[in-house]
KEMAR-395637 format. One record per atom (N, C-alpha, C): y, z, x negated; residue in one letter. Coordinates in steps of 0.2 Angstrom, whole numbers, padded with zeros to 4 digits, always signed. Layout:
BEGIN
YZXA...
// end
This chain:
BEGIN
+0069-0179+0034X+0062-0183+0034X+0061-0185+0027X+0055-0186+0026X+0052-0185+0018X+0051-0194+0015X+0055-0195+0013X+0058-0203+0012X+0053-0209+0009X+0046-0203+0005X+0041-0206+0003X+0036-0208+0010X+0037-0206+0014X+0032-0208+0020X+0037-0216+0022X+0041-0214+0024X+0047-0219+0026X+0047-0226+0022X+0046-0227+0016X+0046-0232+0011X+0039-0233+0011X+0034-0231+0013X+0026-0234+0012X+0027-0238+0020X+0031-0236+0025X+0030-0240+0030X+0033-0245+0030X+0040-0245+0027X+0043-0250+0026X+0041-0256+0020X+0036-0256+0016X+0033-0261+0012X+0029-0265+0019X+0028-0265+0025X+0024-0269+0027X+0029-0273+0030X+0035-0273+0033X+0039-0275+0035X+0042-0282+0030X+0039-0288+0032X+0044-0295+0028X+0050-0295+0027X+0048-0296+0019X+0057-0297+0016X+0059-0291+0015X+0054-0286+0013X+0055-0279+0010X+0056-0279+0002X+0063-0276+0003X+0066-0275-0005X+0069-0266-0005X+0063-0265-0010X+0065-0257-0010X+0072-0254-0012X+0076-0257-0016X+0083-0255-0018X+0087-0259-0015X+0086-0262-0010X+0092-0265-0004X+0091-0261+0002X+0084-0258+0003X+0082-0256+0006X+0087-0246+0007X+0084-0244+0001X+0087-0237+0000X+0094-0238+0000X+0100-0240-0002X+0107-0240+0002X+0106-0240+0007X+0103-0244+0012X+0104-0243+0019X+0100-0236+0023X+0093-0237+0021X+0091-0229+0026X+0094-0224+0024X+0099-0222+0017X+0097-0215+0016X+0104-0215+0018X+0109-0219+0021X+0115-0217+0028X+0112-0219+0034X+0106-0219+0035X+0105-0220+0043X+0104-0213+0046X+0104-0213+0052X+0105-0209+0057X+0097-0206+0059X+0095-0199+0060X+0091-0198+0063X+0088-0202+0069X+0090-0205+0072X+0089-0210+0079X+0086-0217+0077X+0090-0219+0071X+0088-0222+0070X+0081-0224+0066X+0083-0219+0061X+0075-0219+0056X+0070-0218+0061X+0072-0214+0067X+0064-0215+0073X+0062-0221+0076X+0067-0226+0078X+0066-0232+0080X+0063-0236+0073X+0065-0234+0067X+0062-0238+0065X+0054-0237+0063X+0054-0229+0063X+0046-0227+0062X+0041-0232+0069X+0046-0232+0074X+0040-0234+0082X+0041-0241+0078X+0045-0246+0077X+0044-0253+0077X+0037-0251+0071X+0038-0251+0066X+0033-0250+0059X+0026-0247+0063X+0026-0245+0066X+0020-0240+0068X+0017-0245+0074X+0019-0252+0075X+0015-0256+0081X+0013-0259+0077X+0014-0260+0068X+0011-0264+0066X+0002-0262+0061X+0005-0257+0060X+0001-0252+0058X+0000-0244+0057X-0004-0241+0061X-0004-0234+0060X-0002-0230+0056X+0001-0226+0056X+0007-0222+0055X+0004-0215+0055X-0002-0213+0047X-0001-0203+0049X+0001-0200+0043X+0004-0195+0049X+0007-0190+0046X+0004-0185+0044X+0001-0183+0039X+0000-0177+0038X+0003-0170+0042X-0003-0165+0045X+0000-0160+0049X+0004-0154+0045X+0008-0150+0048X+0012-0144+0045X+0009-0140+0044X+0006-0136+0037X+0002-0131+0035X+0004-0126+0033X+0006-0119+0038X+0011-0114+0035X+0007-0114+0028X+0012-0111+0023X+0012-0106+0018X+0007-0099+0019X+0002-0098+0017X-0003-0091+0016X+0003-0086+0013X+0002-0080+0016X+0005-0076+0016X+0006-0073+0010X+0009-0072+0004X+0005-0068-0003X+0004-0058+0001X-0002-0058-0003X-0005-0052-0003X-0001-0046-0005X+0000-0040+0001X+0003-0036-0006X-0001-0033-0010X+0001-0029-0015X-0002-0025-0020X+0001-0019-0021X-0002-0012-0022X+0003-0008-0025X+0002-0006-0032X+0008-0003-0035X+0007-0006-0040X+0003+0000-0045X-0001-0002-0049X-0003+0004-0053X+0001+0009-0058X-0004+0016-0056X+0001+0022-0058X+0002+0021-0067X+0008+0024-0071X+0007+0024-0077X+0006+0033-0081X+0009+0034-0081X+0011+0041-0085X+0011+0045-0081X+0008+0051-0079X+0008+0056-0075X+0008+0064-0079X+0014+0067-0075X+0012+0077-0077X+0007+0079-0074X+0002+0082-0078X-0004+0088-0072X-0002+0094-0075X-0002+0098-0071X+0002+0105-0074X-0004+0111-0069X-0004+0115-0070X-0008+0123-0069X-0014+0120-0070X-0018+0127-0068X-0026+0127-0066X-0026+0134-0064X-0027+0134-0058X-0026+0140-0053X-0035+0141-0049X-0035+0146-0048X-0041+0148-0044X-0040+0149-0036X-0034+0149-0036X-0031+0150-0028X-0026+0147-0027X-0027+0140-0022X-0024+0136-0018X-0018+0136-0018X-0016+0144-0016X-0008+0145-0016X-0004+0146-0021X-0007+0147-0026X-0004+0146-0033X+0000+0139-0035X-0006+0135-0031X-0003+0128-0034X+0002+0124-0029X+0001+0129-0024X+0006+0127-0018X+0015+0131-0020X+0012+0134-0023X+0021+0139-0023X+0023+0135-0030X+0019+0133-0035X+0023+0130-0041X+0024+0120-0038X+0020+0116-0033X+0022+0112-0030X+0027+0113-0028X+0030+0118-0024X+0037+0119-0021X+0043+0120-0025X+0039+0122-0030X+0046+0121-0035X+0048+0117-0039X+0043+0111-0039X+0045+0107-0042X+0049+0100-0039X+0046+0103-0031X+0048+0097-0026X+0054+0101-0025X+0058+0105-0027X+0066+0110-0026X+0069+0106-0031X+0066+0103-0037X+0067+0100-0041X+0068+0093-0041X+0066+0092-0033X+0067+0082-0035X+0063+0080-0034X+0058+0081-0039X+0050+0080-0041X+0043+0078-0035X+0043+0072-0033X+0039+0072-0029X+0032+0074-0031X+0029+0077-0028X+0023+0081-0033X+0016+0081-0027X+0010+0084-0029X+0005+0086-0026X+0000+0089-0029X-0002+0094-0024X-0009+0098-0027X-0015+0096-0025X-0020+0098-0029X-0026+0094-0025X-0032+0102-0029X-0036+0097-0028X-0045+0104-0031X-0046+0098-0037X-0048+0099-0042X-0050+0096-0048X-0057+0099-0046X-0062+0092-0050X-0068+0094-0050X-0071+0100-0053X-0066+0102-0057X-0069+0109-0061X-0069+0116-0056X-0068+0112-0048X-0065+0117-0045X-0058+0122-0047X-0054+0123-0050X-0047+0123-0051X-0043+0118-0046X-0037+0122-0046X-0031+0116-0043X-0027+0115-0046X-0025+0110-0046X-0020+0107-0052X-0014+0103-0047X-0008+0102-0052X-0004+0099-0048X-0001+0093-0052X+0000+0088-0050X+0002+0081-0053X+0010+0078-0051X+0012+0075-0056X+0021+0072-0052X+0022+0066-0056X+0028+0063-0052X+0030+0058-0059X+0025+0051-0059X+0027+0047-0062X+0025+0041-0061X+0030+0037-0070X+0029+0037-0074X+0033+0036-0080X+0032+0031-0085X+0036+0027-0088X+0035+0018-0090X+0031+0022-0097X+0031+0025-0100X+0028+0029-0105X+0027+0036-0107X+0021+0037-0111X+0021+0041-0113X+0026+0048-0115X+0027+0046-0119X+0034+0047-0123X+0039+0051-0118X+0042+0044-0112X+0046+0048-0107X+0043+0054-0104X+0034+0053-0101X+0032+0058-0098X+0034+0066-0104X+0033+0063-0108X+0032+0072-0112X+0040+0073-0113X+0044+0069-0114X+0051+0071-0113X+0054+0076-0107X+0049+0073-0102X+0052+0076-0095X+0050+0081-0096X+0041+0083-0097X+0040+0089-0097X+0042+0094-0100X+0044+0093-0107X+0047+0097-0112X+0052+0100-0108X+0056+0096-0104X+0065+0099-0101X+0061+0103-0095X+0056+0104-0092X+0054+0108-0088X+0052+0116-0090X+0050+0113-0096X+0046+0117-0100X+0052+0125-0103X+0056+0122-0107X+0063+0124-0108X+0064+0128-0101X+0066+0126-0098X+0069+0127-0091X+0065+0133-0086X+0059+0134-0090X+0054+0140-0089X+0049+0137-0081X+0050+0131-0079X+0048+0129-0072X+0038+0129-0073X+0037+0125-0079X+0031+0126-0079X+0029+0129-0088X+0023+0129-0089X+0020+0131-0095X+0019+0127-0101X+0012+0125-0101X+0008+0119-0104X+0006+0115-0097X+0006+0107-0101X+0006+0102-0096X+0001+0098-0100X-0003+0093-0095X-0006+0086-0098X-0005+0081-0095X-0005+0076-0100X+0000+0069-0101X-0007+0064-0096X-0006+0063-0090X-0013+0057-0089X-0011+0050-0089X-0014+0046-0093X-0012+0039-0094X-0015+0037-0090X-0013+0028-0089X-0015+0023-0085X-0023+0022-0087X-0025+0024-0092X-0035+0023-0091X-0039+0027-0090X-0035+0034-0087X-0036+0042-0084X-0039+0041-0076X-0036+0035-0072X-0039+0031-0068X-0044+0027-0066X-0047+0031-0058X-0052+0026-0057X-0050+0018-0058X-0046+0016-0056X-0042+0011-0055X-0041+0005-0060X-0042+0008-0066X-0042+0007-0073X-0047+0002-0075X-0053+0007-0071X-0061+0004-0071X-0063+0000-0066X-0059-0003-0062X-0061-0009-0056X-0065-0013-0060X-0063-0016-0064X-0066-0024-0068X-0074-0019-0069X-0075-0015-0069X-0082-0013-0072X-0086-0011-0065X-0083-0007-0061X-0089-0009-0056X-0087-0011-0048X-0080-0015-0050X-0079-0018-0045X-0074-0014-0038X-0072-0017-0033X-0067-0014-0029X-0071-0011-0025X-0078-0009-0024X-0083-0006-0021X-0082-0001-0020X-0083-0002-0029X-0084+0008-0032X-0075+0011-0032X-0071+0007-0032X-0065+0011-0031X-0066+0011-0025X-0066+0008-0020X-0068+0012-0013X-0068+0016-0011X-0075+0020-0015X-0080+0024-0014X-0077+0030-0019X-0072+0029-0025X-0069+0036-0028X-0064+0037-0023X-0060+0032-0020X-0053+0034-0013X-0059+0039-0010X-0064+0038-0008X-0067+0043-0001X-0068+0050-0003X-0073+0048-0011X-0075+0057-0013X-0066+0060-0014X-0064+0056-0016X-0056+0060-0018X-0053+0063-0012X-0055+0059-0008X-0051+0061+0002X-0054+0067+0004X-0063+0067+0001X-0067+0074+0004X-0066+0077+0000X-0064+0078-0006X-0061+0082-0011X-0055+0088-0008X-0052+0084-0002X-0047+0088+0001X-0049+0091+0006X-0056+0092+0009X-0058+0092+0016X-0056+0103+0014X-0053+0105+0022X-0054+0112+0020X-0046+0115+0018X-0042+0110+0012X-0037+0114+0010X-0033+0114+0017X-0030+0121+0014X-0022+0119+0020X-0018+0114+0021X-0017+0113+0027X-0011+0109+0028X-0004+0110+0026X-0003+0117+0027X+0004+0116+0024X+0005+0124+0027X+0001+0129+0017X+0006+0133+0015X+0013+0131+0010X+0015+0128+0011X+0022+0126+0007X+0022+0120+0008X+0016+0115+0004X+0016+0109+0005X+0018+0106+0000X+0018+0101+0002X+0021+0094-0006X+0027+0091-0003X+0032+0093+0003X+0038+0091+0005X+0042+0095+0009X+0046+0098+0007X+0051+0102+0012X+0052+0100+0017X+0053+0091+0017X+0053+0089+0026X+0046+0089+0028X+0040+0087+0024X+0032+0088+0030X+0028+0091+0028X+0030+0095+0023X+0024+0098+0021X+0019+0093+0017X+0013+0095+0017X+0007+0093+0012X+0004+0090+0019X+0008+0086+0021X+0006+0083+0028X+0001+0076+0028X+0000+0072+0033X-0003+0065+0032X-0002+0062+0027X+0004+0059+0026X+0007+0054+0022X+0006+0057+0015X+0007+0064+0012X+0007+0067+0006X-0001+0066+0006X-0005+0070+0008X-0012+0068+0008X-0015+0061+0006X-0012+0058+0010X-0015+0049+0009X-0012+0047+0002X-0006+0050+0000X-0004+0047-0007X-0006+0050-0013X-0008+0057-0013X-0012+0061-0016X-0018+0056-0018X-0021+0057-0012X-0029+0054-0014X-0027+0046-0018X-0023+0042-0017X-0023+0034-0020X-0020+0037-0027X-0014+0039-0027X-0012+0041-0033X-0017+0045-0038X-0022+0050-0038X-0026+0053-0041X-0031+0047-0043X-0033+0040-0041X-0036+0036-0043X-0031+0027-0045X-0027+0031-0044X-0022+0026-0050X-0017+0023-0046X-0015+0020-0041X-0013+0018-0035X-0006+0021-0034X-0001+0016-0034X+0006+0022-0034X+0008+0020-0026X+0004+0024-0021X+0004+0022-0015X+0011+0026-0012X+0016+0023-0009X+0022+0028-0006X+0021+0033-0003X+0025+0038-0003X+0025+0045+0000X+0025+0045+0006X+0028+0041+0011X+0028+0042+0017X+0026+0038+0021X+0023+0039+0027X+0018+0035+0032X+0022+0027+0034X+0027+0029+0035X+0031+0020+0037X+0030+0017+0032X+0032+0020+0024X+0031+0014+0022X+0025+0012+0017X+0020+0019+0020X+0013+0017+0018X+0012+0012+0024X+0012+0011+0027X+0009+0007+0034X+0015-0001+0030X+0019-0003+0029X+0023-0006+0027X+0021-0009+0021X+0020-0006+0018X+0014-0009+0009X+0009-0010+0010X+0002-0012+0015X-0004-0014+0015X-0005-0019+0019X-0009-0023+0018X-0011-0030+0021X-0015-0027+0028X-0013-0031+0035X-0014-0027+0041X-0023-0030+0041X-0027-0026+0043X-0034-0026+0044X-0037-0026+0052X-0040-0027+0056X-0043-0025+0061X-0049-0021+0059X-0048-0016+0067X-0050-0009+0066X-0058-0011+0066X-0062-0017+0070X-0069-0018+0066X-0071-0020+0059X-0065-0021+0055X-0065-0025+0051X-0064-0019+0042X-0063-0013+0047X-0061-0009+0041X-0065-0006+0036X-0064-0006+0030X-0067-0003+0025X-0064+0003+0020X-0072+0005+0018X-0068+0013+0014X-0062+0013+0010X-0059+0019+0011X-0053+0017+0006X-0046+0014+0010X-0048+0011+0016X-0042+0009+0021X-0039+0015+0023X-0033+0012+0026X-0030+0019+0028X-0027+0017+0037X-0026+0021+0040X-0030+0020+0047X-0022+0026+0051X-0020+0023+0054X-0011+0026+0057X-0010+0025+0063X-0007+0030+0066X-0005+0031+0072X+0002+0033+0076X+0001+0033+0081X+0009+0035+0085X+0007+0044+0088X+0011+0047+0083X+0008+0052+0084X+0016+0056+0089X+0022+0054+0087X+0028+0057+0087X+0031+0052+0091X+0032+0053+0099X+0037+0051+0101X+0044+0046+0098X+0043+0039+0098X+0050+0036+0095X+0048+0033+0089X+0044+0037+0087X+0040+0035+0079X+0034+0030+0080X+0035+0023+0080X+0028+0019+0079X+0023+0021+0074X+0026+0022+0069X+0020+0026+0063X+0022+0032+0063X+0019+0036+0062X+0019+0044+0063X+0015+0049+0059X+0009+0045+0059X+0002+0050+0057X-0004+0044+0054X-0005+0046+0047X-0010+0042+0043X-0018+0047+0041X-0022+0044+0041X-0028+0045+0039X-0032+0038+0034X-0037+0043+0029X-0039+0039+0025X-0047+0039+0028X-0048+0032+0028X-0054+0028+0032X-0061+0030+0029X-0064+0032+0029X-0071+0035+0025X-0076+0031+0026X-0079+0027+0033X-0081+0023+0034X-0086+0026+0042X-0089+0022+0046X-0094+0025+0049X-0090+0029+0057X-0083+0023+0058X-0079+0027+0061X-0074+0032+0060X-0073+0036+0055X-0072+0042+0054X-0067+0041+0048X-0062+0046+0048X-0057+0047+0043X-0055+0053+0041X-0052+0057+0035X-0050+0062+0033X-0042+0061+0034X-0040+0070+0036X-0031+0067+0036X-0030+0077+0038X-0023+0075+0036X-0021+0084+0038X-0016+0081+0044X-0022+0087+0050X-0020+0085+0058X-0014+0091+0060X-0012+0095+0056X-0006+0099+0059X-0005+0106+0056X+0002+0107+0058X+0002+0116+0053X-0001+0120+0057X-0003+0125+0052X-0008+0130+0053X-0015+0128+0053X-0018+0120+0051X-0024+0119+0050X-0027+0116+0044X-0033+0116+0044X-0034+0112+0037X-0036+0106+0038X-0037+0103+0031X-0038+0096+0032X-0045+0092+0034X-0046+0088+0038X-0052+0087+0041X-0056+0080+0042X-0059+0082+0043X-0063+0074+0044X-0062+0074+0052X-0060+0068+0057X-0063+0065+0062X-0064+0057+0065X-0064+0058+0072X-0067+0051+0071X-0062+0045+0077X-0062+0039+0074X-0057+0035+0078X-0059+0035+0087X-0065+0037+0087X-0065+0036+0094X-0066+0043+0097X-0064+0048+0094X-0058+0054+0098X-0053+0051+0104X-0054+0053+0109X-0048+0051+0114X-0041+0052+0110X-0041+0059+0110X-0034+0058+0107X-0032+0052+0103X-0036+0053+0097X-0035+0047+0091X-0034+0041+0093X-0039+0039+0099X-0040+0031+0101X-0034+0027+0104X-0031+0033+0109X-0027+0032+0111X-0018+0030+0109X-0019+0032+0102X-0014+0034+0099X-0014+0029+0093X-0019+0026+0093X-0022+0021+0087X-0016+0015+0084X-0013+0013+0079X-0008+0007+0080X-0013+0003+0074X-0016+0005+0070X-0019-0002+0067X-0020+0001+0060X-0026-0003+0055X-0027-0002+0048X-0024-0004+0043X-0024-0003+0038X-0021-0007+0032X-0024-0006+0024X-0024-0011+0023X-0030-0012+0016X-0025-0013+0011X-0026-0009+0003X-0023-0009-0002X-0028-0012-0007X-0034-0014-0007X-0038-0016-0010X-0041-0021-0010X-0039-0028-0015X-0042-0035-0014X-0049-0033-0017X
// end
């Protein structure tokens, strides 16, 4: 019990003496200090301020540093058979379509400069890639928030998501275990705009603040129970107007649909925002 409440009630009490007093309450008994709050409280009201949990802190993920981008291919599968070998390599990686219309593939996440080009060099030597470029941290949307706000990063997560509309879901893919599946998808699109968003659906659903489904905005990411056993299973990136982009299974490409598909709705477990 909080001894400053305790001692403002006991000054009303005659022939109160605060240091003859504290010896004695601070060996009393829970039982007792209650009886003594009831007698103290007949003579004047007694509030107690109420219990106000703790606000939860926000999570945040955390911004990308130093990135490899390597090829520029004119056919998809290019980018996919050198992603495969880098992901044989450890390398978490992923291809995408760069605005120039080429595909390029990106990996790594690195505290410097420096580091990145060291890495690339030993890949280099190692005959795995060519020529490579170094993207820094102001190479991102992400970068540019303070200039036109969380809006506009919003709205670059979405062109970045329709940016994948159409590629395959998985000729090789970005993971020998899922392929260039949901989760590589959803981390693709956040990581190309600066966001070191994790590679897998659990612990993408585990890293963002929980949102209701009225409540969602672009840029959200939107999960489901797709696999038996598995609460989280299957992720999409939330575009807005009900609808979301996501790669819905092997042998198909990646697509837009909408949360109020049966299937989907059904299968629906909840939103999650990465963006204050």
């Amino acid at each position: 019990m909080n001894t400053r409440y305790i001692f403002g009630i006991l000054r009303i009490i005659p022939g109160y003496h605060e240091k003859a007093w504290l010896s004695w309450i601070t060996g009393c008994s829970l039982p007792v200090l209650s009886i003594l709050l009831l007698f103290a409280g007949c003579g004047q009201k007694v509030v107690i301020p109420p219990h106000i949990p703790p606000t939860p802190p926000q999570k945040t993920l955390h911004p990308m540093r130093f990135t490899i981008q390597v090829g520029a291919f004119s056919r998809v599968e290019n980018a996919i058979q050198l992603n495969e070998s880098l992901e044989r390599k450890g390398l978490t990686s992923y291809y995408f379509r760069h605005e120039s219309g080429l595909f390029k593939v990106r990996f790594g996440d690195f505290p410097s400069k420096e580091a990145a080009r060291a890495a690339a060099q030993d890949l280099v030597s190692a005959g795995t890639i060519d020529s490579y470029y170094i993207v820094g941290p102001d190479d991102y949307a992400f970068s540019k928030v303070r200039i036109y706000g969380p809006a506009g990063l919003r709205s670059e997560i979405v062109k970045t998501a329709e940016s994948f509309i159409g590629l395959p879901y998985r000729l090789g893919g970005s993971s020998t275990q899922e392929g260039f599946d949901c989760s590589g998808l959803a981390m693709a699109v956040y990581q190309l705009n600066g966001l070191n968003l994790p590679r897998y659906s659990k612990e993408q659903y585990a890293s963002g603040d929980p949102v209701e489904r009225i409540e969602l905005s672009k840029g959200d990411l939107v999960f489901f129970e797709i696999s038996k056993g598995r609460k989280v299973s299957h992720v999409g990136v939330y575009v807005g107007d009900g609808k979301f982009i996501h790669a819905p299974g092997k042998n198909k490409t990646i697509r837009l649909d909408s949360l109020s598909n049966a299937y989907y709705a059904k299968r629906y477990v909840g939103g999650r925002s990465y963006i204050q």
